[in-house]
N, C-alpha and C positions, 0 to 999 in steps of 0.2 A: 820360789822366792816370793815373799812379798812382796808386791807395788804400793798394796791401799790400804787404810785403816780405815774402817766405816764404824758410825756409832750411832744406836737410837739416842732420843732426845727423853722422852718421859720414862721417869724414874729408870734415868740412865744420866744424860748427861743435866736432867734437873729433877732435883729430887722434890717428889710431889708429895701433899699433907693432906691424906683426905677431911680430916679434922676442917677444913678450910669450908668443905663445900661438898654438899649442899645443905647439910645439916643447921647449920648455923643461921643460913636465909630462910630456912623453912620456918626457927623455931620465932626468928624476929615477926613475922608474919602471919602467926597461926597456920599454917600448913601442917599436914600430916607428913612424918617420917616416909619419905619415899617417895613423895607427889612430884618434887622435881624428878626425876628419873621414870616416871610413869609419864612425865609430859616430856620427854625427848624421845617421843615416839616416832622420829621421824619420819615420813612418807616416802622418802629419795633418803641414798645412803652420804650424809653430809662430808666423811671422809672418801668418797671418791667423788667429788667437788659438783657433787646432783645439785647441792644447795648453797642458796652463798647466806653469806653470814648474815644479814638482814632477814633471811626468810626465816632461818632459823631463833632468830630472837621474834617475830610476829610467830610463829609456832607456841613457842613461850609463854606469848602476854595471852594469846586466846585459849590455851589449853587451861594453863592459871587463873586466867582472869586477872589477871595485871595491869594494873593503870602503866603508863608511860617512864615515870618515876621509877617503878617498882622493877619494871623488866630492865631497864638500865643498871639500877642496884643489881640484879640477880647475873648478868649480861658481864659487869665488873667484876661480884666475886667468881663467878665460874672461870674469867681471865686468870685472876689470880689465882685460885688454884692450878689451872691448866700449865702457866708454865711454871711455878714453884718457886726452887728456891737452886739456884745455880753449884753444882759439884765443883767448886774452886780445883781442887788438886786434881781432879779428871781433867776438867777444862784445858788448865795448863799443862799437862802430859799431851792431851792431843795436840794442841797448838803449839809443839815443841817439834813434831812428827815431819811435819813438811822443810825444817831445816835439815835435817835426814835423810830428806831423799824421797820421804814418802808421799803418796799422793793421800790426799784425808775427804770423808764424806760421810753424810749425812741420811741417811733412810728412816722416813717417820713418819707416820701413821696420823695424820694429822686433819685438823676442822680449817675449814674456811677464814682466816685470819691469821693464821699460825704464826707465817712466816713476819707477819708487823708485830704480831706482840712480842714474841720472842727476841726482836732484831737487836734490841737492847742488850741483850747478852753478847754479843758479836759474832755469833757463828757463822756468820757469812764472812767474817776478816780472817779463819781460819779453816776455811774449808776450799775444795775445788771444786764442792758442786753439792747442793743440798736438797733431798728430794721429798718433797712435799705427796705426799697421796693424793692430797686433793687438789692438787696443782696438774698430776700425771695422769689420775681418773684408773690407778693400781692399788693397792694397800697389799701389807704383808699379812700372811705369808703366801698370797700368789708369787707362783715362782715367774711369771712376768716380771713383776717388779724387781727381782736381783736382777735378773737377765739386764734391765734397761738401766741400771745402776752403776753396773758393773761397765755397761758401754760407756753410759758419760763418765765416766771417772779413766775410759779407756786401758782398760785391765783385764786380762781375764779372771774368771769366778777363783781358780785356785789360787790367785794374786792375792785374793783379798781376806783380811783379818775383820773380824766384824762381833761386834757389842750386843747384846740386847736382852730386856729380863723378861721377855715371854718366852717360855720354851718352844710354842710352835713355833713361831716367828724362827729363831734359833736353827730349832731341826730343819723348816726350810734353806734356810741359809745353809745348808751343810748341804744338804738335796742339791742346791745349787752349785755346788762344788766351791762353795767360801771356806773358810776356816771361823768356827762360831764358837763365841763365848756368851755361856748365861752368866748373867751379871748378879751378885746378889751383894757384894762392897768393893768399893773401888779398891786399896788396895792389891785383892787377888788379882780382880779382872784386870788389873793393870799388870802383873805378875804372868798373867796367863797369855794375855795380847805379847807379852815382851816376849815369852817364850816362842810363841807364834812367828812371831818378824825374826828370832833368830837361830830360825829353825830348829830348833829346840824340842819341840812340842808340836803335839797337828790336833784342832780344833775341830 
């Protein structure tokens, strides 16, 4: 039986534009195609929380050569591309879950700030426990990380329905004894999660 629904967040529960970024800052700029992604060469792995958000934006201005100004522009659009643009009819399907009976959570792969930019959206007023990579010092798909997911949500792994549009990630999650769906339109995956919780179907 199900207990839990779990759901990634990036192009899962917010749909991301790469049109947004970084392209766009580069070409205001004079940067060459691909100079921002050549300078997130990080030293420490920033999604399992080696670096906190400051270091990561002086990483930026020196790799760039960025005046103060500039790294702050670059520092905003990469926010906004990061968290998108919110999946209205997922959102409210999940946040409908826990009237149900069900427990709901969050597994995400996430930088140093995640959790404030995002807050705006409320995932925290609809979830039981939402887990930050960089907050736990795991990312997916180590199978640590279901493992420690699945205890704060207090469930075991076959309890749980779970969201996410990487396949590894995914396949881990099955490895883990979850029940997983690859995400490609809400819709299905809404179709395929329902089969899941009523027993219907095995993920």
């Amino acid at each position: 039986m199900i207990r839990a629904v779990v759901l990634d967040i990036g192009s899962v529960l917010e749909g991301v534009d790469d049109a947004v970024f970084p392209a766009p800052f580069e070409q205001r700029h004079g940067l060459a195609p691909g100079a921002v992604a050549e300078a997130s060469d990080w030293p420490r792995d920033a999604m399992l929380g080696q670096m906190t958000e400051a270091e990561t934006r002086v990483h930026w201005q020196v790799r760039l050569g960025l005046t103060d100004e500039q790294v702050d522009e670059l520092v905003a659009d990469s926010w906004r591309w990061y968290v998108g643009t919110l999946d209205r009819p997922l959102f409210d399907w999940f946040a409908g879950l826990r009237a149900r009976g069900l427990r709901t959570g969050i597994l995400s792969n996430s930088g140093p700030g995640a959790r404030e930019a995002e807050r705006h959206y409320g995932f925290e007023t609809v979830t039981d426990d939402i887990v930050y990579s960089h907050e736990v010092g795991l990312k997916k798909p180590d199978p640590a990380v279901y493992e420690l997911t699945a205890s704060r949500l207090g469930v075991r792994p076959d309890e749980i329905a779970f969201l996410d549009d990487v396949p590894a990630n995914v396949d881990a999650a099955r490895a883990a004894g979850w029940h997983a769906v690859l995400h490609q339109e809400t819709g299905a995956s809404v179709a395929e999660l329902e089969a899941i919780i009523g027993g219907r179907a095995e993920g």
